[in-house]
C-alpha positions as CSV (number, residue, x, y, z in Angstrom):
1,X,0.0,0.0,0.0
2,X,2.8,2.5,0.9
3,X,4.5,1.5,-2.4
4,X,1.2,2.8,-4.7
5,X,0.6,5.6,-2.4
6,X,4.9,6.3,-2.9
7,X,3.5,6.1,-6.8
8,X,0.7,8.3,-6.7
9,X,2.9,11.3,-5.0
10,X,5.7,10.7,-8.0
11,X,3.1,10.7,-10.8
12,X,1.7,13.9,-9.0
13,X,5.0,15.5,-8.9
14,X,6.8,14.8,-11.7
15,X,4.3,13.7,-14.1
16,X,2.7,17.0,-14.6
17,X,4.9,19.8,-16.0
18,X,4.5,23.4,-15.2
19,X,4.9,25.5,-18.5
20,X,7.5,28.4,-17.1
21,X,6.9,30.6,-19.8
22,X,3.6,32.6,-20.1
23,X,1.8,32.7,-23.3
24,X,2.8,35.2,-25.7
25,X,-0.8,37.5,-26.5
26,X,-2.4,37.2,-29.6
27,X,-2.9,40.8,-31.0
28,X,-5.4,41.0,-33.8
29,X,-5.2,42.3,-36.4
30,X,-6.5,45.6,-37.2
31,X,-9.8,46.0,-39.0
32,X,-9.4,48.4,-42.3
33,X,-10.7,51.7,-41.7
34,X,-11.9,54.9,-43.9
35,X,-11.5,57.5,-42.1
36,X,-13.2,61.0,-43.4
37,X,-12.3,64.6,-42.1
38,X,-14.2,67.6,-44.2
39,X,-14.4,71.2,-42.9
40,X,-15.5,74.3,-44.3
41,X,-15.6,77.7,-43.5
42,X,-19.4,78.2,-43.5
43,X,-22.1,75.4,-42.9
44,X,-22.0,72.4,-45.0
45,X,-23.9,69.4,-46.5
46,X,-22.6,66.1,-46.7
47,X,-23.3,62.5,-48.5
48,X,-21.4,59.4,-47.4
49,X,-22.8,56.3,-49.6
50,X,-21.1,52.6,-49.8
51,X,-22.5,50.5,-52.6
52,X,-22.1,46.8,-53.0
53,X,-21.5,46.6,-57.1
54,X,-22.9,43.1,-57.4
55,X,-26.0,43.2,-55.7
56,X,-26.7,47.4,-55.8
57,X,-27.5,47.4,-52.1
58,X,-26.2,50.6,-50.3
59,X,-25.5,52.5,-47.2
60,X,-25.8,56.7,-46.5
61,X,-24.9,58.8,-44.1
62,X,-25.7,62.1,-44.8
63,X,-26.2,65.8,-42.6
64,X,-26.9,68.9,-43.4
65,X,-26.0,72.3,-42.3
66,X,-22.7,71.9,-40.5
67,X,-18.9,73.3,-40.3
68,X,-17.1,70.1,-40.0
69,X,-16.6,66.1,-40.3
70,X,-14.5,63.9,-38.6
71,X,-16.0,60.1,-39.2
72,X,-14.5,57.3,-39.3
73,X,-15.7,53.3,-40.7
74,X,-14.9,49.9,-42.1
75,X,-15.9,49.7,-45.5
76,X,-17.2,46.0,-47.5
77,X,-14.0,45.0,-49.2
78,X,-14.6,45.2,-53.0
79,X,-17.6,48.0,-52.3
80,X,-17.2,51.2,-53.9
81,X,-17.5,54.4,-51.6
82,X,-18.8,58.3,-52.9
83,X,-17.9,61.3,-50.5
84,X,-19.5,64.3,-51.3
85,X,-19.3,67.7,-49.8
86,X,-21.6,70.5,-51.1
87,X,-21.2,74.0,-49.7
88,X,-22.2,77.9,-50.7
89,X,-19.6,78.9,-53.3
90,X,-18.0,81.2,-50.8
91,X,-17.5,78.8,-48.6
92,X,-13.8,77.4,-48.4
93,X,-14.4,73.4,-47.9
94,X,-11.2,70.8,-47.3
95,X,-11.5,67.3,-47.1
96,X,-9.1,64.3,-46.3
97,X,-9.9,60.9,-46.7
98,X,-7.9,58.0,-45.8
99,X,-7.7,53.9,-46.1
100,X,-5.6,52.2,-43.5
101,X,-3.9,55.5,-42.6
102,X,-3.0,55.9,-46.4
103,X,-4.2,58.9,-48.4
104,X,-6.9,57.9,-51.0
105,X,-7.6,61.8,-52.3
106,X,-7.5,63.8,-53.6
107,X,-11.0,65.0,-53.7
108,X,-12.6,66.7,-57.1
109,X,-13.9,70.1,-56.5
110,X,-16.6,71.8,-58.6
111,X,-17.2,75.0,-58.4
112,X,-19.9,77.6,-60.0
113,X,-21.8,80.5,-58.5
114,X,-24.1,78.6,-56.1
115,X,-21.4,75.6,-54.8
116,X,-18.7,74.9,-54.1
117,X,-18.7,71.0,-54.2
118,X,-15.5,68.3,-53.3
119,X,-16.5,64.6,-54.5
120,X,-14.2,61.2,-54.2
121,X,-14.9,57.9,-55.2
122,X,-12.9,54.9,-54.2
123,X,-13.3,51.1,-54.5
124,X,-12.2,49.3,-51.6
125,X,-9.6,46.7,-52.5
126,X,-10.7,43.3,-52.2
């Protein structure tokens, strides 16, 4: 009996191994991002669509009558994204947009006596 029990204690002990070192974290990865700063001078409107190309199916965000944007989302891969900014033509409107901290501008501006408009369209890479 004192020979199992003699057993038992050296299975115990030396049969189960402590790991000494500690797991290394698992840091995941980053989702993509679109990130979207416009600011104008004088109240502006703005238009934030995401369309799926195969199926048509879309997403807006839109506002009206403010001075500035700072918005930031993870676009569909392969979906196609339109930024549009529409102010009063003597309004001065910027805009930055960016896709995993890289600059996807630069931004078309139209101009006439009414607007003063800044457009970009960008497909997401798949």
């Amino acid at each position: 009996m004192k020979k199992s029990y003699l057993f038992l204690l050296l299975i115990l002990c030396f049969g189960c191994k402590k790991n000494s070192s500690d797991p290394t974290p698992v840091t995941p990865a980053a989702k993509p991002t679109m990130h979207i700063v416009i600011s104008s001078t004088k109240l502006f409107s703005y238009n934030i669509t995401e369309v799926d190309p195969s199926t048509n199916d879309f997403s807006t965000k839109d506002d009206y009558d403010v001075t500035s944007l700072d918005y930031t989302f993870t676009p569909a891969p392969g979906h196609t994204v339109t930024i549009e900014a529409i102010g009063l033509a003597t309004a001065t409107v910027t805009a930055t947009a960016t896709y995993n901290s890289k600059d996807i501008g630069p931004f078309t501006q139209f101009k006439d006596d009414v607007h003063n408009t800044l457009s970009l369209t960008y497909t997401v890479p798949k």
